[in-house]
N, C-alpha and C positions, 0 to 999 in steps of 0.2 A: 486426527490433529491432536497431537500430544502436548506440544508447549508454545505459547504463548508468549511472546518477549513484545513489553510495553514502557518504551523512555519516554520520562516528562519529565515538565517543569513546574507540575503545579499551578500553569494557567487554568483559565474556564474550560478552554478549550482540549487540554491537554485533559483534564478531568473525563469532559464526554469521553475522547478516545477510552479511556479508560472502562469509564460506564458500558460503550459499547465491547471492548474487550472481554468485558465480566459476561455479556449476554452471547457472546460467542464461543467463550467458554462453557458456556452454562448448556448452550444448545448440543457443545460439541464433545462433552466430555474432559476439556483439555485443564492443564494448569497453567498460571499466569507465571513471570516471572517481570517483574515492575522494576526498573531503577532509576537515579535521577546521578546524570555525568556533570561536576563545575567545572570549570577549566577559567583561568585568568585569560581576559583579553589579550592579541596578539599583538595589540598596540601597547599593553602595561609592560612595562622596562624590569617594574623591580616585582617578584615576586615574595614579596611581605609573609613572614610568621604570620601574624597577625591574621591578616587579608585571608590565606587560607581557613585558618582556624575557622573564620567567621562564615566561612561558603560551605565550612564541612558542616558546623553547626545549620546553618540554615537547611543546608540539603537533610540532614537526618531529622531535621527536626518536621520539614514537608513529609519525606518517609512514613511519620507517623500517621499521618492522618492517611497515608495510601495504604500502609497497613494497617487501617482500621475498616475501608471501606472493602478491602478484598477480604478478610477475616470474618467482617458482616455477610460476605457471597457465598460461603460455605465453601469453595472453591479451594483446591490446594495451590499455594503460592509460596514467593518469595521474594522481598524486596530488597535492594542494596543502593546504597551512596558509594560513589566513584570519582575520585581526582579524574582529570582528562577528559580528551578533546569526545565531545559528545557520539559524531557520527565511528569515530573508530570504538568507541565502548559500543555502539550497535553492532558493529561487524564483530567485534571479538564476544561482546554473549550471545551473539546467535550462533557463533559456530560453539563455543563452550556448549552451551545448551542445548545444541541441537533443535533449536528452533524452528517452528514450521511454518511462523506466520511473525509478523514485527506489523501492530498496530501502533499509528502517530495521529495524535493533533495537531490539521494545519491552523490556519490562519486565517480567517472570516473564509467568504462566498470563494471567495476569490481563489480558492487553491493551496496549491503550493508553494506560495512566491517565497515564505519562512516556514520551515517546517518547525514548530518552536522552542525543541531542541536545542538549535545555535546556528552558523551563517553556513553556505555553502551546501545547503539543506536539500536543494534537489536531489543531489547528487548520492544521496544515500537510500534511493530508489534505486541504484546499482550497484551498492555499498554491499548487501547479503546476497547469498543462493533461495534463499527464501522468499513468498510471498511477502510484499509490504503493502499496508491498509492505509490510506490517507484517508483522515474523519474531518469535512471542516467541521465550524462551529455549527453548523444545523444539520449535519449526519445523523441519518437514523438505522437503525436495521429493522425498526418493528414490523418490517414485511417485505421483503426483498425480493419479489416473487419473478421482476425482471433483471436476470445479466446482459449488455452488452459486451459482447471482446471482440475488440478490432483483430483482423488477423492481415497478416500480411504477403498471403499466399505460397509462402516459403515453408513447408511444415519440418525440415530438416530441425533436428534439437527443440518439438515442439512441443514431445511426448509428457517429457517430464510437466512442462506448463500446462498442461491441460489435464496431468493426473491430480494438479492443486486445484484447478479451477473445477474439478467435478467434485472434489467434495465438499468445497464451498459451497458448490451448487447441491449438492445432496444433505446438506448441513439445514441446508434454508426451503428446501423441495423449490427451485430457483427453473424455469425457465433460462435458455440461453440463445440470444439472438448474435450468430455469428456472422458480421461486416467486414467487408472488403471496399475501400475506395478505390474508382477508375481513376490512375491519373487522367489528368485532363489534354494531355499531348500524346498518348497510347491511343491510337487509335482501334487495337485490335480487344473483342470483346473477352474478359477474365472471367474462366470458372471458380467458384469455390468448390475445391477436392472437399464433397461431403460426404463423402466413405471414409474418408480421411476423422473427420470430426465425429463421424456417427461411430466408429471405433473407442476412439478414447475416450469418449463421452455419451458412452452408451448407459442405459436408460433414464439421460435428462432427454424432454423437450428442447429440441432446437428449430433453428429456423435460421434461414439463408439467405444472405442481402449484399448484392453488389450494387454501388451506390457512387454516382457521377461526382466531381469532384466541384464543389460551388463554394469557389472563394478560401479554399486551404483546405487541406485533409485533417487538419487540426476542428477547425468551426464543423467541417462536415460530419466528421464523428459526433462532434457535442451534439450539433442540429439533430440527427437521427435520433441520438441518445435522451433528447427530451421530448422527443415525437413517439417515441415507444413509452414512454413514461418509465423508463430506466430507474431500477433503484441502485446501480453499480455499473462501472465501467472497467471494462479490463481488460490489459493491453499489456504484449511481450516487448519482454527490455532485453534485446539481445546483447549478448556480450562484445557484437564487433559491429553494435547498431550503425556508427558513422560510413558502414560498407553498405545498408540496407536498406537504402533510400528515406521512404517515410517515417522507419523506424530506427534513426538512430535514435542519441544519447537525449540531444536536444528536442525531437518531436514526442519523445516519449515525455521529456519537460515541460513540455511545452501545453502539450492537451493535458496535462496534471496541474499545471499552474490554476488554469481555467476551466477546468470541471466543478461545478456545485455540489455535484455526486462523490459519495465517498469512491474514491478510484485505484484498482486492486494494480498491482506491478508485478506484473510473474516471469519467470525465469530460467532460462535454455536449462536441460539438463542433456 
C-alpha cells in the first residue's frame, strides 16, 4: 500500500479519519496525500471574486494545520487546496495518484448519510477503483483483529477485491470472517466457494458463514457483524450492482449508512 489519498474539511471528524490514516500509514509503510476541495453551492447564482478569494483562503489556511499534523508523523506527504466539486477531485487524485486506498470522515454513529466532504456523498463509495475507508466519529483501528466481508457468492471480477482486502488484513494480522446471506424466498441451501477464498486470501485466518435472512440483508449483516465483535466491515461495490441483487448501488448504501464500524468498499477489478 503505497499512497494514501485523504479529503477533508477540517471537521472533528474529518480530523480522526485523518489520525486514523497517519496509523495506517504508519503500519503500512505508505504516504499520505491530504487535500481540501470548496466549491460554491449549486444554488449560488453569482459566483463572487470575492466569495472565492475567501474559501481559497480558508481552505489553505485549514491546509496548514493538516500540514503540520502529518509533518509531526514523520510520514512522506502532501497536501493541496482545490476549486471544485469535492467527490470528482476524489476520483481525479486518486487516479493522478494512483492511489490505493481514499480514507473519509463520516458523520456521527450513524454512517454515511454525509460523508463531510459535500452532498451526494454516498456515491463516491463508487466514485474510485480503489479501496474507500469510512471512519465515523468513534472509529478506531487500535486493534482490528476481526474483518467481516459480505460476499455475494458471485466470485467473477472478485480477484482484485480480495487482493485489497488481504493486505489490509495482513497490515493489521486481521482475522476474516467471510458471510453470505440466505435470501429468505431461495429455498435451496448456498455454498460459500471456500477454495475460492482460501486462494486469494491465503495465509489469513478465515472462517465461513451462511446466515438466514432476518428482517433485510442490510440489519442481518450489521446483526452478525456485532455478534462477532467486528472491528471492520467489508463489502464489494460492483460496478453493475443494480444487476446483482443485494449488492447493488443502494445496498452497498445502505449497510454504509448504518454501520458503526468503520466500513471498507472494495472493487471489481
Amino acid at each position: 500500500m503505497k499512497t494514501i489519498l485523504v479529503p477533508t474539511d477540517f471537521s472533528d471528524n474529518a480530523l480522526r479519519a485523518l489520525e486514523v490514516a497517519i496509523e495506517i500509514a504508519k503500519k503500512a509503510g505508505s504516504s499520505i496525500v491530504a487535500f481540501n476541495a470548496y466549491d460554491i453551492p449549486y444554488s449560488q447564482n453569482v459566483m463572487t471574486t470575492s466569495l472565492l478569494e475567501i474559501m481559497k483562503e480558508n481552505s489553505e489556511t485549514g491546509m496548514k494545520d493538516i500540514y503540520a499534523r502529518l509533518e509531526a508523523s514523520g510520514l512522506a506527504f502532501r497536501v493541496e487546496s482545490r476549486l471544485g466539486n469535492p467527490i470528482r477531485a476524489v476520483k481525479e487524485l486518486a487516479k493522478k495518484e494512483n492511489a490505493d486506498l481514499v480514507v473519509l470522515g463520516t458523520k456521527g454513529a450513524s454512517g454515511i448519510e454525509e460523508i463531510l466532504i459535500g452532498s451526494n456523498a454516498a456515491s463516491i463509495l463508487h466514485a474510485v477503483d480503489c479501496p474507500v475507508l469510512a471512519i465515523p466519529a468513534n472509529g478506531t483501528i487500535d486493534d482490528w483483529k476481526t474483518i467481516v466481508y459480505a460476499c455475494d457468492l458471485n466470485n467473477n471480477g472478485e480477484q482484485a477485491a480480495l487482493s485489497q482486502l488481504k493486505s489490509i488484513a495482513k497490515t493489521f494480522g486481521s482475522t476474516i470472517a467471510v458471510v453470505h446471506v440466505q435470501d429468505k424466498d431461495d429455498k435451496e441451501l448456498h455454498v460459500i466457494n471456500r477454495y475460492h477464498y482460501e486462494k486469494y486470501l491465503d495465509g489469513i485466518e478465515l472462517s465461513f458463514h451462511v446466515l438466514e435472512d432476518v428482517g433485510g440483508v442490510e440489519k442481518t449483516i450489521l446483526k452478525f457483524a456485532q455478534e462477532q465483535n467486528a472491528d471492520l466491515l467489508a463489502l464489494l461495490a460492483r460496478r453493475y450492482g443494480f444487476l446483482q441483487g443485494m449488492f447493488h448501488k443502494s445496498m452497498t448504501s445502505q449497510i454504509a449508512y448504518h454501520s458503526r464500524l468503520p466500513f471498507l468498499t472494495l472493487h471489481e477489478g
